[in-house]
C-alpha positions in Angstrom: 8.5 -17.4 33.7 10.4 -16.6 30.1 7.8 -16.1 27.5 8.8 -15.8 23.9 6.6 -13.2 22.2 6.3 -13.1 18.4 4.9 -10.4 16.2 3.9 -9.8 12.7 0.7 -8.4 12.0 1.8 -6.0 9.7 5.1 -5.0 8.5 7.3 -5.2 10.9 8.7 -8.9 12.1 9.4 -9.0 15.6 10.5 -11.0 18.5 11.1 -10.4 22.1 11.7 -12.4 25.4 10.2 -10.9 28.4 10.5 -12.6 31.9 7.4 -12.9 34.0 5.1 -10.0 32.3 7.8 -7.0 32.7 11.0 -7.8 32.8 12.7 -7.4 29.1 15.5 -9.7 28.7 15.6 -8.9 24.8 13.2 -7.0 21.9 14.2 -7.6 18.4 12.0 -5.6 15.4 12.9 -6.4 12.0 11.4 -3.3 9.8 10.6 -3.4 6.4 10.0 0.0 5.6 12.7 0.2 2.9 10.9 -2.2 0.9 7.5 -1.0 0.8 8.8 3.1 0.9 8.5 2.5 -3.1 5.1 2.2 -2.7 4.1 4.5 0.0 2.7 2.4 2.1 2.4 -1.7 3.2 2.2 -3.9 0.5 0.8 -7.1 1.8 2.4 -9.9 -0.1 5.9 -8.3 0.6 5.1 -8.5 4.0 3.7 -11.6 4.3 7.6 -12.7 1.8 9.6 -10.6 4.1 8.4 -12.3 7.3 8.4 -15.5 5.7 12.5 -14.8 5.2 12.8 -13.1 8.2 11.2 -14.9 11.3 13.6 -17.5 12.3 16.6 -15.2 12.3 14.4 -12.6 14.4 13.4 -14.9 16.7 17.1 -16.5 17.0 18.5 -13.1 17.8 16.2 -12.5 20.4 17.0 -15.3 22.1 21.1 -14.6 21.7 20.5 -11.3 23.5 17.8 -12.8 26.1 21.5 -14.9 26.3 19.2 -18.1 26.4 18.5 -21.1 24.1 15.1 -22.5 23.0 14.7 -25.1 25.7 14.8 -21.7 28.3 11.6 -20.9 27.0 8.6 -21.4 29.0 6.0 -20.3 26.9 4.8 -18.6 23.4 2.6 -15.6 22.6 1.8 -14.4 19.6 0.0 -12.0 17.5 -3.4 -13.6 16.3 -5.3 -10.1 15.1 -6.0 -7.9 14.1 -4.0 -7.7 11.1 -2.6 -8.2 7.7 -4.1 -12.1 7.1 -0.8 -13.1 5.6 1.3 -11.6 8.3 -0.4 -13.1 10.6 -0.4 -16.3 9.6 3.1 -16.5 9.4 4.1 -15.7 12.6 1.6 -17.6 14.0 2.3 -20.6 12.2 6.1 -20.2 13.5 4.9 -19.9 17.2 3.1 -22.9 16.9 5.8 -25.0 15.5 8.2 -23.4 18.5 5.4 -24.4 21.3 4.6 -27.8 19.8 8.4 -28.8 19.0 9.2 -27.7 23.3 5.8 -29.1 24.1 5.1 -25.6 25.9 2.0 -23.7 26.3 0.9 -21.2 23.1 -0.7 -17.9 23.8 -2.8 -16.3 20.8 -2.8 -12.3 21.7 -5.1 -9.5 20.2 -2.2 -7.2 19.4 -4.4 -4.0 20.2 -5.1 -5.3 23.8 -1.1 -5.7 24.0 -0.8 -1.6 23.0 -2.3 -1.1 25.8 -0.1 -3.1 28.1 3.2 -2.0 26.5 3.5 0.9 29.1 3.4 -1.5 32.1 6.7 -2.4 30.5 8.7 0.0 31.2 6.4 2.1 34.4 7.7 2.0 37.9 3.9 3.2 38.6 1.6 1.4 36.0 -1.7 3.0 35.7 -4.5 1.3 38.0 -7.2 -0.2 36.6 -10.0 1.2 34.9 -8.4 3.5 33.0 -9.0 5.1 29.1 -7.3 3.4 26.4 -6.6 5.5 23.4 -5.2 2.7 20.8 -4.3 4.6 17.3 -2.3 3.2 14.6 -2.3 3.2 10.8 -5.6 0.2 11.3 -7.3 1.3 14.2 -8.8 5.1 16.2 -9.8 2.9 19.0 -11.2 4.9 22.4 -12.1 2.3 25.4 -12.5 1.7 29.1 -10.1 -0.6 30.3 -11.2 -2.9 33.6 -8.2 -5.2 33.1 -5.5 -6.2 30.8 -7.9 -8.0 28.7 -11.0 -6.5 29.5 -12.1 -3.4 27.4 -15.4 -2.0 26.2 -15.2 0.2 23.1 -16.7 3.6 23.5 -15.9 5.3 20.5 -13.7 4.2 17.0 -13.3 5.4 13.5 -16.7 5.4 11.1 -14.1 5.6 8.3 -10.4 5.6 8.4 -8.1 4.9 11.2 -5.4 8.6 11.9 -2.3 6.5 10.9 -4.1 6.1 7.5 -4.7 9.4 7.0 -1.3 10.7 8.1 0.0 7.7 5.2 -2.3 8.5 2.4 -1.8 12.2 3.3 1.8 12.0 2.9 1.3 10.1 -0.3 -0.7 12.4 -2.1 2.2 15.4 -1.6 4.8 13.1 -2.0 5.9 13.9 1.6 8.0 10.3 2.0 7.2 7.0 4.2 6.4 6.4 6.7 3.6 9.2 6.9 3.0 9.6 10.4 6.9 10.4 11.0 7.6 12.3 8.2 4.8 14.7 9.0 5.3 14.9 12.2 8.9 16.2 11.4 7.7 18.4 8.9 5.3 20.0 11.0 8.0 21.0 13.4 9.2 24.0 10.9 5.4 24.3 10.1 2.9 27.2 10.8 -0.5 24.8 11.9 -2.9 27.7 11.5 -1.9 28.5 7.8 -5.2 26.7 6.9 -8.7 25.4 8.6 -9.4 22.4 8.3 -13.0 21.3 9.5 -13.8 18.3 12.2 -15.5 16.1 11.4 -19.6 16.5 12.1 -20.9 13.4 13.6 -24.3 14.4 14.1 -26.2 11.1 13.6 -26.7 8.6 16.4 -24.4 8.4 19.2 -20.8 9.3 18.1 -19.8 11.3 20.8 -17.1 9.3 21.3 -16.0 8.1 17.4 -13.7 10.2 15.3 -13.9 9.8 11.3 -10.9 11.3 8.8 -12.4 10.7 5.4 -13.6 14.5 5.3 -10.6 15.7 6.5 -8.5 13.4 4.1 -10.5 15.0 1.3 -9.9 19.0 2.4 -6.4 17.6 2.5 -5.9 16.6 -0.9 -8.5 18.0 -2.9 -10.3 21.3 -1.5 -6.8 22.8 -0.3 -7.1 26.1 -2.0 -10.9 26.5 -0.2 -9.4 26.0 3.6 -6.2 28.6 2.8 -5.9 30.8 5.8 -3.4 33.5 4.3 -4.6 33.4 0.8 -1.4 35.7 -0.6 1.7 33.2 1.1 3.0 31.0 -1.1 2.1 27.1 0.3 4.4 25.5 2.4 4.7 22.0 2.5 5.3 22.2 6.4 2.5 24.4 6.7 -0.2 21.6 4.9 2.1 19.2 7.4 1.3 21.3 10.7 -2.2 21.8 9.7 -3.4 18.6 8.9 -1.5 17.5 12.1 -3.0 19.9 14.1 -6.7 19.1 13.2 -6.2 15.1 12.7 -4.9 15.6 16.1 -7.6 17.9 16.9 -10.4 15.3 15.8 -8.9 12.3 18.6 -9.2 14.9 21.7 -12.3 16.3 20.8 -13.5 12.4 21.1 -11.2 11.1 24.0 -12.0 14.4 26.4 -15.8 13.6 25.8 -15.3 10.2 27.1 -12.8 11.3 29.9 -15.9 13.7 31.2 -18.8 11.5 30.3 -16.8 8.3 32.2 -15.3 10.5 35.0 -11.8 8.7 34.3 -8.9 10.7 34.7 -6.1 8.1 33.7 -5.0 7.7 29.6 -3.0 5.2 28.4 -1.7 5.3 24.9 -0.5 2.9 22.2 0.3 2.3 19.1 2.5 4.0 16.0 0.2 6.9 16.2 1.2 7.5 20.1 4.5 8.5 19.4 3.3 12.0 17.4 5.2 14.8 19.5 1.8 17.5 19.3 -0.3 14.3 20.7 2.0 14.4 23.2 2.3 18.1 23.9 -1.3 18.4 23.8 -2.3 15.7 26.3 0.7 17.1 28.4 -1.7 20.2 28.7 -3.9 18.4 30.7 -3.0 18.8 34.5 -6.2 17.0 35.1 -5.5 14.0 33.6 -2.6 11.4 33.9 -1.3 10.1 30.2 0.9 7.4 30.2 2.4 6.7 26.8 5.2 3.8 26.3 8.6 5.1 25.1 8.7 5.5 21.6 10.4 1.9 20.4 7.4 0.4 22.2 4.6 2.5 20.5 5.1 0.3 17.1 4.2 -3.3 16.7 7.0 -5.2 18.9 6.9 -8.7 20.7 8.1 -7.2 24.2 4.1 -6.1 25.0 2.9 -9.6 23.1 5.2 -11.5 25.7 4.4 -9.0 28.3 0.3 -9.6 28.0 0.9 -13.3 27.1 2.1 -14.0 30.6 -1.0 -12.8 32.4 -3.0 -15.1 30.6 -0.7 -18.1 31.6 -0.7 -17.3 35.5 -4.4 -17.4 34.3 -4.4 -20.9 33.6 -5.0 -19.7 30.0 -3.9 -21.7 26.5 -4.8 -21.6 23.1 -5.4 -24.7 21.2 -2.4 -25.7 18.2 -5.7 -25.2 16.1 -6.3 -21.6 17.3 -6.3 -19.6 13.6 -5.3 -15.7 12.7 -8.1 -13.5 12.0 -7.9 -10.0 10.1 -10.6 -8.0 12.0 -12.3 -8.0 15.4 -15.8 -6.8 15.8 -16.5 -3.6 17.8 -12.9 -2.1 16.6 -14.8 -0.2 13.9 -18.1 1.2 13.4 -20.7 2.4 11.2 -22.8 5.6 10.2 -24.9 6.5 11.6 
C-alpha cells in the first residue's frame, strides 16, 4: 500500500511517499528558514503564505521521485496537530482535496506520535514495544511510555518552555543566527561547557519528577550571565555561553528522562524531533550501556512527511479513516503541564 504523507505544521512544507509503513519511495521538505532567519524565529503568516505557494509543487515532486502519478496513490495522511493553526490548515485542506478528488481514504496524524515512529523508518531492528519516548522540538519536552504506535501516556513535559525554544530565543538574544538549536550546537563544538553554572531547574512542588522547565534557565542565560561566570578574569566567549547553556539545557532532559527510565524499569529510548539531532544529546545518551537509544538519522528528526505516511499506514491496516470534516487543531491536552 502507497500512502502519500503531507506535512506542515510549522515551517517546513513537506511531502513523502512511503510504501506499506517503511518502505520510502520519495521524502521531499521544502524549508523556509531563509525567510523567517530575518526574524529569528517562525513567523506564522509567512508560514502559513509559504505553504500556501509551496504545497502542490512539494507534493508533485514527491511523487516524480516515488516515479508514480496521483492515481498510484492509495491513501493520504496528514498532519492534523499539534501545530501552527495556519500551517496546518493548509496542508490539511490540500490532503483532503487529493483524497476526495481519488476517492481514497484520508488519515489525520498527531505529528508528535509520528516522531516517534520516524526511526522504524529506517531500523532493521525497531525497538519493541513499550518503550520511552523522548519527543523534543522547538513546541514540545515531551517524556512518555509508548505501548504502541499510537498509544502513549505522558509522564513528564515542560511547565514552561519546550528546549528547542530555548535553544531559539537563546540564540536570539546573542545574536548567535537561525536556526538556534544548530547554530549552538556548532558553536559549542569550539566551546568550553563548564565556563559557567547554570542551575536546573527546582521542581519541588507536586509530582514533576518527570517534567523539565527552561524559563529559569532562559533567564540566567540572558540576563544574570555575569552571576553564573565560572572563571571570572577570561574574557566571554560566545562558544563558551553556547557549550554551557547546551550542556545544562541538555542536562535538565536527562535528569527527567533517567528518572522515568528507573521509576518505569524501561531500558529502550526512542527519540524525535528537531531537538534529537543535538550531537551532546547524543553523546550523552551514548554513555548509557544500560539503555538502548534509537534516534532516526538526522533528515528524519525534523518535521517530514516520510514518518506522517509511515504512521498513517498502521491506522489503515487498522480499518481506520478520518472523516473529510476532520479539522486541524493547534494544541493537544496532556503535551504540556502546569505548576505545581
Amino acid at each position: 500500500m502507497k500512502v502519500l504523507g503531507i506535512e506542515s505544521s510549522c515551517d517546513e512544507c513537506a511531502a513523502a511517499v512511503v510504501e506499506d509503513g517503511s518502505r520510502m519511495l520519495s521524502n521531499v521538505v521544502a524549508t523556509q528558514i531563509p525567510f523567517h532567519a530575518p526574524y529569528n524565529g517562525v513567523v506564522p503568516e509567512i508560514a502559513s503564505r509559504k505553504h500556501t505557494e509551496w504545497i502542490y509543487n512539494v507534493v508533485k515532486e514527491s511523487l516524480d521521485k516515488a516515479g508514480l502519478d496521483a492515481k498510484d496513490i492509495d491513501a493520504v495522511a496528514v498532519t492534523s496537530r499539534p501545530g501552527l493553526l495556519g500551517s496546518l490548515l493548509v496542508g490539511l485542506s490540500f490532503a483532503k482535496a487529493f483524497a476526495w478528488a481519488r476517492n481514497i481514504p484520508l488519515i489525520a496524524v498527531d505529528h508528535m506520535l509520528a516522531h516517534l515512529y520516524a526511526p522504524r523508518l529506517v531500523s532493521e531492528n525497531p525497538p519493541a514495544y513499550p518503550f520511552l519516548g523522548l519527543l523534543v522540538s522547538g513546541g514540545h519536552s515531551i517524556i512518555c511510555r509508548a505501548d504502541n504506535f499510537d498509544d502513549i501516556t505522558v509522564l513528564g513535559t515542560t511547565i514552561d518552555d519546550a528546549v528547542g525554544e530555548a535553544f531559539d530565543k537563546v540564540a536570539k538574544h546573542y545574536g548567535f543566527g537561525y536556526p538556534g538549536g544548530a547554530v549552538i550546537d556548532r558553536m559549542a563544538q569550539s566551546g568550553d561547557s563548564g565556563a559557567f553554572r547554570f542551575p536546573l531547574p527546582n521542581l519541588h512542588k507536586g509530582e514533576h519528577r518527570h517534567d523539565v522547565s527552561y524559563s529559569g534557565l532562559k533567564t540566567a542565560v540572558i540576563n544574570q550571565l555575569e552571576m553564573f561566570r565560572v572563571k571570572k578574569n577570561d574574557d566571554i566567549k560566545p562558544e563558551d555561553i553556547a557549550a554551557s547553556f547546551q550542556k545544562t539545557a541538555v542536562d535538565i532532559l536527562l535528569r527527567a528522562l533517567f528518572n522515568a527510565a528507573c521509576d518505569t524499569g524501561l531500558t529502550t529510548i526512542v527519540a524525535g524531533g528537531g531537538v534529537a539531532a543535538n550531537s551532546y544529546l547524543r553523546a550523552r545518551l551514548a554513555e548509557r550501556q544500560d539503555l538502548r537509544c534509537v534516534f532516526p538519522p538526522l533528515d528524519l528528526c525534523g518535521d517530514n512527511g516520510a514518518m506522517i505516511a509511515g504512521i498513517g499506514y498502521h491506522y489503515l491496516t487498522r480499518g481506520e479513516r478520518s472523516p473529510l470534516s476532520v479539522n486541524a487543531s493547534a494544541r493537544v491536552m496532556g503535551f504540556k503541564k502546569k505548576y505545581p
